[in-house]
N, C-alpha and C positions, 0 to 999 in steps of 0.2 A: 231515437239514438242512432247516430251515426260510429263505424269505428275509423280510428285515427290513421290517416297515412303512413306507410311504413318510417318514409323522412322523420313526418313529423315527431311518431315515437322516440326514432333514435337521438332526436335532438333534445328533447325531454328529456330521457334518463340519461345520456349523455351530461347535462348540463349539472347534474346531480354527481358525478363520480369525478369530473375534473372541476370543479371550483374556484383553480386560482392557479396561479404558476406555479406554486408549491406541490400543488397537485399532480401536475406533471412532470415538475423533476423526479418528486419520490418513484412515481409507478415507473418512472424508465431508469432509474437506479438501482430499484427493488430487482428490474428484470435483469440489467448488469451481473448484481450480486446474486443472482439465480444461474446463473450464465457461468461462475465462476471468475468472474473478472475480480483484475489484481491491482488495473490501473482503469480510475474512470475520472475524464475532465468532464466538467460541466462549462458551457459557454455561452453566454447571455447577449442579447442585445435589445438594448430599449427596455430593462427592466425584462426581457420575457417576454413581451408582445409582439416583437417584429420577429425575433428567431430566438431558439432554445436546442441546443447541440448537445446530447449526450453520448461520449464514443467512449468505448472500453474495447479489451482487448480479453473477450470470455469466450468461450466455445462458437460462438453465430450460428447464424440459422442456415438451416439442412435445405438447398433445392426444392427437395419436396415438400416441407414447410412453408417454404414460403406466401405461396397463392393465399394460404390463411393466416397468416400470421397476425393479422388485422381484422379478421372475422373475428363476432362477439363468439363467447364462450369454446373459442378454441384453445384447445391449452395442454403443454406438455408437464403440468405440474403434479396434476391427479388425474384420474380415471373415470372414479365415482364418488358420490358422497360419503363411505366409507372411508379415504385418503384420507381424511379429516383427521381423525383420529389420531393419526405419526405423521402430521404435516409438519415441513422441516424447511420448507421455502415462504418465502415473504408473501408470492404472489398464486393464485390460484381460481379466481374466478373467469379469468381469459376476457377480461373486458378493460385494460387497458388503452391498449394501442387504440380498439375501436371505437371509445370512447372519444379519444383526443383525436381521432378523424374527422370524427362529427362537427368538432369546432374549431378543427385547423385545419391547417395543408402539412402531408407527413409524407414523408423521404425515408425512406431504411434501406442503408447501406451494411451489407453483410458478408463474409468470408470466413468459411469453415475452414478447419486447417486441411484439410480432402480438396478442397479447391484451388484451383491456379490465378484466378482472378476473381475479387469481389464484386459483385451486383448491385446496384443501385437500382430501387424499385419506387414507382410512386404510388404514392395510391389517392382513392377520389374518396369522399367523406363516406363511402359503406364499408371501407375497407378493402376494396376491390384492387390489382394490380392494375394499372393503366401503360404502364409504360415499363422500360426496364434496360441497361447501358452497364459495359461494365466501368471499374472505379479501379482507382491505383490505391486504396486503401489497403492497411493490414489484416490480419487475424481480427476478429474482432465484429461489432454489430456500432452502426451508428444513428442515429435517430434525428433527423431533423424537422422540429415543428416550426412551422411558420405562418407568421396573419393568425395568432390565438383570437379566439372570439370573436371570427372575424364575421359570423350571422349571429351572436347576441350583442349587439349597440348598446345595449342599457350596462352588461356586464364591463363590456370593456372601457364604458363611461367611469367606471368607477375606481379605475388608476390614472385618471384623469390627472390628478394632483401627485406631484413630486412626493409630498409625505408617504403619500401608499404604495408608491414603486418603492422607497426605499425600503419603508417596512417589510415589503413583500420579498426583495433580496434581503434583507437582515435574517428571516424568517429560511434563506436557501441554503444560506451558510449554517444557521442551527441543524438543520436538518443534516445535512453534509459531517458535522462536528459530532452527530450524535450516531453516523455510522463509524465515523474514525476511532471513537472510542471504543466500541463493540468488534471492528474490524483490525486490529493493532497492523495487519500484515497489506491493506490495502492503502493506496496512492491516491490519493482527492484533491482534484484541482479547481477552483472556481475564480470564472473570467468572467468579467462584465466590460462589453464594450471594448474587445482585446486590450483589459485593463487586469492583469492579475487581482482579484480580492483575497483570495486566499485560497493556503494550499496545503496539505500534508506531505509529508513522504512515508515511507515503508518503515514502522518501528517491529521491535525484535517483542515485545513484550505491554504488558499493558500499562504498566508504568511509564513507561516510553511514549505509548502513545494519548497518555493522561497530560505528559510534556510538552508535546507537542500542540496537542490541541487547544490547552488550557493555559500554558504556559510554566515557566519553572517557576514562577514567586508566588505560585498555589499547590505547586503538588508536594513542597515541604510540610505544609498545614495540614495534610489526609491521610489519613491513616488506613491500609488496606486491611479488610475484614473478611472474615470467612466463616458462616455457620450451615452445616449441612443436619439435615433433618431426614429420617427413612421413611415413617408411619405418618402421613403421606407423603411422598416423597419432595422436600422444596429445598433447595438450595439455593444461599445468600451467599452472593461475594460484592464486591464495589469498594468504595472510597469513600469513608468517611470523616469532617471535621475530625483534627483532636478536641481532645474536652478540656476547657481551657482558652483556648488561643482567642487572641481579638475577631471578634465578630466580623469584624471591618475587613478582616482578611481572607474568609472563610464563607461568607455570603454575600447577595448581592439580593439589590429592590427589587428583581425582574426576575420567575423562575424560568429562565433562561438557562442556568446553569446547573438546574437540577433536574440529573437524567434518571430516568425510570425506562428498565427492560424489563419486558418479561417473556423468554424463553429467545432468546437476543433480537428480541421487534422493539423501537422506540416508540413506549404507547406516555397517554395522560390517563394517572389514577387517584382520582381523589384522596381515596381513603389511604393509601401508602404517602399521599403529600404534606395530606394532614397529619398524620404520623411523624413523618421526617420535622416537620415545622416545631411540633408539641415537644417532640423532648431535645431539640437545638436548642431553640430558646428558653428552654425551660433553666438550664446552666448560667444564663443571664439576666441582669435586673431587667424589670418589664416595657420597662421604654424604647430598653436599646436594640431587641433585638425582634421584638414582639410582629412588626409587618414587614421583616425581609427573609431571604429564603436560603437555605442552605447551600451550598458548592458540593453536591451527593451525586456519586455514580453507585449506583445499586440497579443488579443482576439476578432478578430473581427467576430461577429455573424449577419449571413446575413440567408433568405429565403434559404431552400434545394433546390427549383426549380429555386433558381438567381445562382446558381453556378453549373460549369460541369467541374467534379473531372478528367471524362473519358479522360484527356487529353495525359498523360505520362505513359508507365509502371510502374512505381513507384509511383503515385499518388501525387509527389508534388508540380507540378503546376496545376494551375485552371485557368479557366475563368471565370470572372465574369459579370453578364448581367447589372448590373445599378454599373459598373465601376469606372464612375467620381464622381458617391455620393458617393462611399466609399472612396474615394482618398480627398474626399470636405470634410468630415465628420472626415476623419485623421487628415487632414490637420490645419483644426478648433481645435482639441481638441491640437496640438503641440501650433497652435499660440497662444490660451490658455494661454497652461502651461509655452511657453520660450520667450513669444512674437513674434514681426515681423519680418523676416528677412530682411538683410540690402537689397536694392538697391531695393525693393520691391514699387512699383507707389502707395504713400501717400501722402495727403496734405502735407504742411510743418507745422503747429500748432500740428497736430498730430504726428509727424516725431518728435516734437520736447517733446512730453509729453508721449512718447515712451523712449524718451532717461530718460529723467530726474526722471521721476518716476519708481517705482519699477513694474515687471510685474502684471498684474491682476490677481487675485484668479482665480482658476481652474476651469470655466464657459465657456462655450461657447456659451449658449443662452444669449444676454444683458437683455432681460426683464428681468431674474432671479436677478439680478444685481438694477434695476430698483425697484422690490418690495421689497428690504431689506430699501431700503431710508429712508421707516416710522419707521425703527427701529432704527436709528442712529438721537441724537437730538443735536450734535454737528454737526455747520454750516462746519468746516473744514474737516472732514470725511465724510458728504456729498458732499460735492464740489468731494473732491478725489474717492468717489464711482461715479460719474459724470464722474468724466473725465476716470476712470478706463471702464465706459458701455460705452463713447463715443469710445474708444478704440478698445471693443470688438465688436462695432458695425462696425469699420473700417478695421476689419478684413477680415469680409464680402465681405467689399468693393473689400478688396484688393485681395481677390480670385476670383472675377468675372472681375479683370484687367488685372491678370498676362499676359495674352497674348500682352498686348499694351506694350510699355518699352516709354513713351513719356515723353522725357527732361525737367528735371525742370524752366529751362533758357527761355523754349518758352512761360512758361504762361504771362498771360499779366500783364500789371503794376498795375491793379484793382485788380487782384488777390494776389500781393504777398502785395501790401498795406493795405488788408483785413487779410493777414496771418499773417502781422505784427504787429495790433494791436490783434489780437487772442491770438499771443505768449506772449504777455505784458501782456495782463489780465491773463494770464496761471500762469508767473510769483509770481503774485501776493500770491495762493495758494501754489507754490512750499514750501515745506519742507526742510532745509539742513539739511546738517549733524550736524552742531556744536550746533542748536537750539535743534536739537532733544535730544541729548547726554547732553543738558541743564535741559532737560525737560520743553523747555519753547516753544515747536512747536505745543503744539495744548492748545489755550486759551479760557477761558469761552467768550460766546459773550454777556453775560448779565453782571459779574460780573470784566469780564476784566481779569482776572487772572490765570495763566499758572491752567490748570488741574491736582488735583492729584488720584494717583490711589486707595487709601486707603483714608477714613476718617473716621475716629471713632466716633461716635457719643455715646454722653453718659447726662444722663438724669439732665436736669436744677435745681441745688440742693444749699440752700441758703452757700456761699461761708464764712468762715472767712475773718477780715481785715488781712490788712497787720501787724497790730500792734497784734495781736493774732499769726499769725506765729510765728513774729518774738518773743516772750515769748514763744512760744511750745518749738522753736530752742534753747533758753538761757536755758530751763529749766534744773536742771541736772539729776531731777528723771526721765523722758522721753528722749529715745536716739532715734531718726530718723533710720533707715535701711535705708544700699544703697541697691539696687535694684541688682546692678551687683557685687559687692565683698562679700556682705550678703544674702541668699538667705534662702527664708523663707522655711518651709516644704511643703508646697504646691506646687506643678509643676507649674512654669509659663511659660509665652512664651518666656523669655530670654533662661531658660534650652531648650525649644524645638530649638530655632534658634542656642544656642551656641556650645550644647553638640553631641557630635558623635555618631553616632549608635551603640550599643552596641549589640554583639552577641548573642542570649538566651543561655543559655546553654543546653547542649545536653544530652540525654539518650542513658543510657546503649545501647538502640535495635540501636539508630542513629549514635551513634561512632561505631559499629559493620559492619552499612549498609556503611557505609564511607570508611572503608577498604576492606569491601568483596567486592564493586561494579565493582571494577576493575578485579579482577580475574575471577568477572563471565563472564566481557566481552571479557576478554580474551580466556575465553573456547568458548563462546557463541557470535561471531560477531556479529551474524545476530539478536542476541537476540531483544523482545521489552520491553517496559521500566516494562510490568504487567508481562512478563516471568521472568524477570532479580529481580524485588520485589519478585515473590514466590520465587526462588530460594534462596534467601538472607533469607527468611523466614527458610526455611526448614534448610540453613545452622544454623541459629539461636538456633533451635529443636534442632539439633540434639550437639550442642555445649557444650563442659564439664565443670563442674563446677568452675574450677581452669582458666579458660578462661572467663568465667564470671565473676567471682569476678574482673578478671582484668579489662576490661571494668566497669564495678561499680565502680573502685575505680577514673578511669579516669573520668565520670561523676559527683563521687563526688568532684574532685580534679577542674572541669570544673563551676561546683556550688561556690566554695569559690571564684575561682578567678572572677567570674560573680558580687557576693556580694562586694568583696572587689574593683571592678570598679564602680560598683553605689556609694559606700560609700564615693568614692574619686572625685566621680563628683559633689558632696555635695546636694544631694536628700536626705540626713537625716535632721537633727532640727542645723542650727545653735547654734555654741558654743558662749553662752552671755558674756562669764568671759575671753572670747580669747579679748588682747589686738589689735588697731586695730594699723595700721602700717603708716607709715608719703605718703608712696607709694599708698593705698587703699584709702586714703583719697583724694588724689590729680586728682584721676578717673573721668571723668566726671558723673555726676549723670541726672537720666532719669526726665521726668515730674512726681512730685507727683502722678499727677490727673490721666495720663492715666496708672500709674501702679496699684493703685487700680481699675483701670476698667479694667484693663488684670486680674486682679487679681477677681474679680467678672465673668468676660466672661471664663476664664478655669479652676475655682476653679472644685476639685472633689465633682460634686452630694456624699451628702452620704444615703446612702439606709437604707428606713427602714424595720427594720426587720417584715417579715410576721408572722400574727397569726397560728398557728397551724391548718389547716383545718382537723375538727371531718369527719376520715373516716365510713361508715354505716357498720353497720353488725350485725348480724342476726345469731341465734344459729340456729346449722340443728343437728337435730336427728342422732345419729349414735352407731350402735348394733353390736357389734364383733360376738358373736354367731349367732345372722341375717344373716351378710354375708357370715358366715360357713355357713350355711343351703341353701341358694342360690348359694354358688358356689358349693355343693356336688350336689344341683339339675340341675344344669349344665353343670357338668358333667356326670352325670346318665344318663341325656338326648343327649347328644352325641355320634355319631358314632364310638368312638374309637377314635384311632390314625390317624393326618394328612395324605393325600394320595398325591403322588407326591412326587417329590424333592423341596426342599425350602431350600435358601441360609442363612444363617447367619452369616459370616464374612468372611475377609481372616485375613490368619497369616501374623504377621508383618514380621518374617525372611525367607520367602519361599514363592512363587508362588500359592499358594496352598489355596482352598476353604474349610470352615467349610458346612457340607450341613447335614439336618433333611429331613432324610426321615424314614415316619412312625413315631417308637419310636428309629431308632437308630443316633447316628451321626457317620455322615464319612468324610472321606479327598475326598475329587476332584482335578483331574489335570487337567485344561481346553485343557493343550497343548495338550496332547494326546487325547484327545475327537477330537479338530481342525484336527489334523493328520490324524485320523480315516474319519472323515467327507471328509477332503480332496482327500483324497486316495480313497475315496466310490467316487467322482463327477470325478476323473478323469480315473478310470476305464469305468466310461459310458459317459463320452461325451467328452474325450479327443482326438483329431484327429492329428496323428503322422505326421509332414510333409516329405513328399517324393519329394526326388532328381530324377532326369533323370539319366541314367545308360549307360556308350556309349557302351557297351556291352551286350544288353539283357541278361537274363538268360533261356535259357530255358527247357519247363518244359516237362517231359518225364513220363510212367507209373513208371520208375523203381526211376528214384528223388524222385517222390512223396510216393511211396510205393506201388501200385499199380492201378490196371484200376478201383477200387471200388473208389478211391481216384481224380480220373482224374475225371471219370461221376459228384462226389456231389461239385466238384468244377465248370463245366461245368452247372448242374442244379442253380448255384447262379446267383442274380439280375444283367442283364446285361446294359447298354446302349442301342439306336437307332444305328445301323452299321455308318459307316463314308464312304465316295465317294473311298475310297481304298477295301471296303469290311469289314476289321476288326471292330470289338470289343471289348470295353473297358467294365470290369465287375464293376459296379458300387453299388456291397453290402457292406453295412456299416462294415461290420465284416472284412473284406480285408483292403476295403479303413481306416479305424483306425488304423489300426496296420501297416501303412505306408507302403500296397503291390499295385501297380497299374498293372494290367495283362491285356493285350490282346491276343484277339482269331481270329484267320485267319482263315476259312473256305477255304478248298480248294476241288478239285474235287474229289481225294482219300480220303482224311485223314485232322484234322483239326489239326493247328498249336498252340499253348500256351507257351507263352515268359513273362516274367517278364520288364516292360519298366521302373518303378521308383520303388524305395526302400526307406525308410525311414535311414538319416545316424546320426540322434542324439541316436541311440538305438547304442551299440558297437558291431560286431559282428552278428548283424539280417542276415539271409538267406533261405532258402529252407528248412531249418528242423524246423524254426516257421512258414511256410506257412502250412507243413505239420502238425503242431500243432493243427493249426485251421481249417482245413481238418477234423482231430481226431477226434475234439469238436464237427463238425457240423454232420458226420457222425456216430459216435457211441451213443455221449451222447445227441443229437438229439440238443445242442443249440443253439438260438433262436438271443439272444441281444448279443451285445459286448463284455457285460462285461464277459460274459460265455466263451468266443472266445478268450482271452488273451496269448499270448505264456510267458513261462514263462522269458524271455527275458524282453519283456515288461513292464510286471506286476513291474518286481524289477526295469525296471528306472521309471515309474510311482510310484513306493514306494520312493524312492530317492526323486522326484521332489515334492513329498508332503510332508514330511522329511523338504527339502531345505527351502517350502512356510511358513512352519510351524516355522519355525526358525526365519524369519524376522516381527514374531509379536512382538511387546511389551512386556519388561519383565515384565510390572504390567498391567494387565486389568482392566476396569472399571467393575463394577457391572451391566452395563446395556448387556456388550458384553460377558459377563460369562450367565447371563439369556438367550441370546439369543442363545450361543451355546448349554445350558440344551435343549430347543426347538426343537432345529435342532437337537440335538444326540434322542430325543424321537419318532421324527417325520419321520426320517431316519434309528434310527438304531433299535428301538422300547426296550424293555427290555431285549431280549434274549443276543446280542452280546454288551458287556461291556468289548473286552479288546483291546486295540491298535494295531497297525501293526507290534508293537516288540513282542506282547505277555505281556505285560503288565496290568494288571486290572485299570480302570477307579476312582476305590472309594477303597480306606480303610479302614476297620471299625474301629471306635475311642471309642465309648461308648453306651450303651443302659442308653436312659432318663427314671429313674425311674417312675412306675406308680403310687405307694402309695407312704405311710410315710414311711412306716414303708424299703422301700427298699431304699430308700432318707437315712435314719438314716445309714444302713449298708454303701451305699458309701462312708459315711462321717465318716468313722469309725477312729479314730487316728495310727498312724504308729509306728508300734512294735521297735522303737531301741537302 
């Protein structure tokens, strides 16, 4: 027996933990949401196989993490095998990233908020760093794989066919959906082929985020649930079907759409599937609903140390340790909400007030049920909260029988003579349909008489006779109002029940936002609803006047038709002298009595006007020539002119800062300040990566220029020798400038070859080693940055050029202060001009000191 190559292992178990593309979005999403991220795009190309982009914007990786961040079992999740126990993150074995080294090429781009610039790091399939540049990227961690599967041929053979890549994104997006739901407060975005597939935004709630995901013409059909349990501790919340509603709306052929968490990980568990399937379809005839699968988001939160995640590479099975109460506890909350399933071991009284009655309210402890009773003081919705707890009580029963299946035909003749007068007296309270639809199914027990739901109660007031109406009715100087063909000016409750809602009318800024909103999401998909409002603002700003008026006149034109719909709904003062017609008269007409008591219960309060409240105040003393005299002493006493730079605007049409320094003002360009700054930080700690060379170079007195030149490269910082003899020179002033050299000592003469070279530089070779040679020999330099060939220097000016570009064309006022800082602190006062040659400030004006120089700037213009 031989043992296996290190290679070879990691490619083994590697092959085992990432599987599919799926595979790898989850584990760098997983790390995302470990990260704290709020906002994560996913970005696809070629299904997944060519490149796979996940960036969020989470805490990122610590400097000193990094070097491992890609080593197996390194990891900041846990400690020791005890963290298991209260484990609270998704990921935890530290075998991701190194995982997907093994079978791709992996990029991580990273920036803590402690950092000034992001790091782009690559790494070779151990997980090792290879290289490293910074990146104009934000806060945040980005992850780029590329060439999956690129040494298993057979694997990557097998999305060969368009069918499997599709399935394989259909399957990225589930995954994506099934944290959106669990996440209500994270942003998911998924591209294919910079093609939007789909995306969520930020919801407030988890209903919200049920909307989004799922859509609104499903989340009317679900009903939120909640049962929490102590003795073990599990708690049920989620979304379930109502009981009831079309199949067809509420399920689908593919469980696709039935989510199962548990402790908020999206796992697959049988026995809760099966569960969810038995008592959905149980509500329905056996054909219709028998092989499709519920629309279920169910959250079941158990103890961290009753569950062990560690079971699958992919983490979506579990085991659970108090199993059958979570299965008891599900089970309870279905029979609940859909009632019992058929063929299930019930009395027959109960079998039979299962049927007939409707299911019980959403309970699944009966005491709960139990202490509403004193709240209910009708005999017949007690009875049926009775029979609904005795129900829920049988639920119980019937889940500590399931195992028995014993024949109803066996019990004996005392028993079903005892169920038969149970079901009689059951009868008795049954409800049907046509009494109810009567209103005559639920009756007073004292006064006898069907219940109503309103009564109006209005204050015992002495009545006229009959013989007094009927002279009010004869009289011709007093005319009676109908109620429904005459309405008074007052709003009654006939207007609020009769009349339709009427639109308000809109403003100018709101008939504006109604046309822009769509264009802005057409620029802006991903937009949120407070980006997409300023943006509609700023379009507003900046809108011409001849565009405005037109909107004003559509608001005003929105206004008359507004008036002229209330006016026709007859909310002004009936017309006395309008003849009345042989049809209005024939109307039925309401009770006198209870229209002046609607009319008394929604007359308009009228307000009385408040008295004027006497504000206080108090004369102060105030001397014009005083305050001269204190401000001249004021400034007598003053050092002169401000010292530093201070900001005071930018211009609206340019990039460009207004800055007091001293008495003068001048223009600032922050970009070229950034450019300068940048190009000073990567002159000194930029490290050029170096390629391997299959053909050393090497190095001779006459290449280099001579033996004075051979010795001061010989005299720089070397490495420990290696088990071959040679040496690797390991001074900073080489290794930057992308030269790696070794030295061979031999028994005559020592040998010096060039083994890596840096090839992002165009053109680098032996006459920029000899460069730095030059620097270190003639002009005695010390650091890096003194040691630059000029080779270098200009892609280093380039690359800070490039960084400088992908700022924002507008800066805040907090990021212009803090570049003033940094140009003071770094570059001091002497060097003020850019890497073009350009000066920093402008001079715009000198602020006058006196009046008397004040009056000459203000002088009028000769034309």
């Amino acid at each position: 027996m031989k043992q296996l190559p290190p290679d070879t292992v990691r490619l083994l178990s590697s092959s085992q933990v990432i599987t599919s593309v799926v595979n790898v979005v989850k584990e760098l999403v997983e790390n995302s949401l470990d990260a704290g991220a709020l906002n994560i795009d996913v970005k696809l190309e070629n299904f997944g196989l060519d490149r796979i982009e996940v960036r969020d914007n989470g805490h990122g990786i610590k400097a000193v993490d990094a070097p491992v961040v890609a080593i197996r079992h390194f990891t900041s999740k846990i400690c020791s095998h005890e963290d298991l126990e209260h484990l609270e993150t998704y990921g935890f074995r530290g075998e991701a990233l190194g995982s997907i080294c093994a079978v791709a090429e992996v990029a991580v781009t990273t920036k803590t908020e402690a950092d000034d610039v992001s790091i782009q790091y690559s790494l070779d399939s151990t997980g090792t760093i290879v290289s490293q540049k910074p990146s104009h990227l934000d806060q945040g961690t980005t992850v780029s794989v590329t060439k999956l599967f690129r040494n298993l041929p057979v694997r990557r053979q097998f999305y060969s066919s368009t069918k499997k890549c599709k399935e394989e994104l259909k399957k990225v997006q589930e995954l994506l959906m099934a944290y959106a739901l669990i996440k209500p407060e994270l942003r998911l975005l998924l591209v294919h082929n910079k093609v939007v597939i789909w995306q969520k935004a930020k919801a407030a709630d988890d209903r919200s985020a049920l909307v989004a995901t799922l859509g609104s013409g499903i989340v009317p059909n679900l009903l939120p649930c909640h049962q929490r349990q102590e003795q073990p501790k599990i708690i049920i919340d989620g979304f379930f079907p109502k009981p009831g509603v079309d199949c067809s709306s509420t399920s689908s052929s593919t469980p696709e759409k039935t989510f199962i968490f548990i402790n908020n990980r999206p796992v697959h568990h049988k026995e809760v599937m099966k569960l969810l399937r038995q008592h959905y379809s149980a509500q329905y005839p056996e054909d219709s609903a028998r092989h499709r699968y519920p629309i279920i988001v169910i959250k079941i939160t158990v103890s961290p140390s009753a569950v062990d995640v560690n079971l699958t590479p992919d983490k979506t099975q579990v085991l659970l340790h108090n199993k059958e109460a979570v299965l008891t506890a599900v089970e309870a909350l279905l029979v609940s909400l859909y009632g019992f399933r058929p063929g299930s071991d019930l009395p027959p009284e109960q079998q039979l007030n299962h049927e007939t009655l409707p299911p019980p309210p959403l309970q699944t402890d009966a005491s709960q049920l139990k202490n509403k009773r004193s709240d209910v003081r009708d005999d017949n919705v007690l009875t049926e909260a009775e029979t609904h707890a005795d129900s829920a009580q049988s639920s119980d029963v019937s889940l500590e029988r399931q195992a028995s299946n014993t024949s109803s035909s066996s019990k004996s003749p005392e028993r079903r003579g005892h169920a038969d007068v149970s079901a009689a007296e059951t009868r008795k309270h049954q409800i049907s349909a046509e009494d109810w639809s009567r209103g005559t199914a639920l009756v007073d027990s004292v006064s006898g008489e069907p219940l109503q739901p309103i009564v109006i109660l209005q204050p015992s007031t002495p009545s006229p006779s009959n013989s007094d109406e009927a002279k009010i009715q004869r009289s011709p100087g007093k005319k009676m109002l109908n109620a429904i063909t005459e309405k008074p000016a007052a709003l009654t409750a006939y207007d609020m029940i009769r009349n339709r809602t009427t639109r308000s009318p809109l403003s100018p800024v709101a008939l504006f936002e109604k046309d822009t909103r769509a264009e802005v999401l057409r620029e802006k998909p991903a937009a949120s609803l407070q980006d997409i409002s300023i943006a509609v603002q700023e379009k507003w700003n900046i809108l011409g006047e001849g565009d405005r008026k037109k909107y004003e006149e559509k608001a005003r034109k929105s206004l008359q038709h507004y008036n002229q719909k209330t006016t026709a709904e007859g909310l002004r003062e009936p017309d006395e002298k309008a003849p009345r017609t042989k049809l209005q008269g024939q109307k039925r007409k309401p009770p006198l009595s209870n229209q002046q008591l609607m009319d008394q219960l929604f007359a308009r309060p009228q307000k009385k006007p408040k008295a004027p409240v006497s504000r206080p105040s108090w004369p102060v003393p105030c001397s014009v020539p005083a305050l001269r005299l204190q401000l001249q002493r004021l400034s007598s006493q003053s050092s002169g002119a401000p010292r530093g730079l201070h900001l005071v605007n930018q211009l609206a049409s340019q990039s460009t800062w207004v800055i007091l320094c001293g008495q003068r003002l001048m223009l600032l360009n922050p970009f070229r300040v950034e450019e300068t700054l940048l190009f000073k930080r990567l002159l000194e700690n930029n490290i050029l990566p170096s390629v391997s060379l299959q053909n050393p170079v090497q190095l001779t007195d006459g290449s280099l220029g001579g033996a004075e030149y051979v010795q001061t490269l010989c005299n720089m910082e070397k490495q420990n020798p290696d088990l071959t003899g040679g040496v690797l020179f390991s001074d900073p002033r080489l290794v930057a400038n992308g030269f790696k050299i070794k030295l061979t000592a031999g028994t005559n003469e020592r040998h010096l070859e060039v083994t890596e070279m840096a090839d992002c530089v165009p053109f680098l070779g032996v006459e920029d080693l000899r460069e730095i040679l030059t620097a270190v020999h003639h002009r005695k330099a010390s650091t890096v940055r003194e040691c630059r060939p000029l080779k270098v220097t200009n892609y280093l000016q380039a690359e800070a050029v490039r960084l400088a570009r992908q700022l924002p064309i507008t800066l805040p006022r907090e990021d212009v202060e803090q570049i003033i800082r940094r140009m003071e602190q770094q570059l001091g006062e002497s060097s003020h001009i850019c890497i073009h040659g350009r000066p920093f400030f402008q001079h715009l004006a000198d602020v006058p000191s006196t009046d008397g120089e004040a009056q000459a700037q203000f002088r009028p213009l000769g034309l």
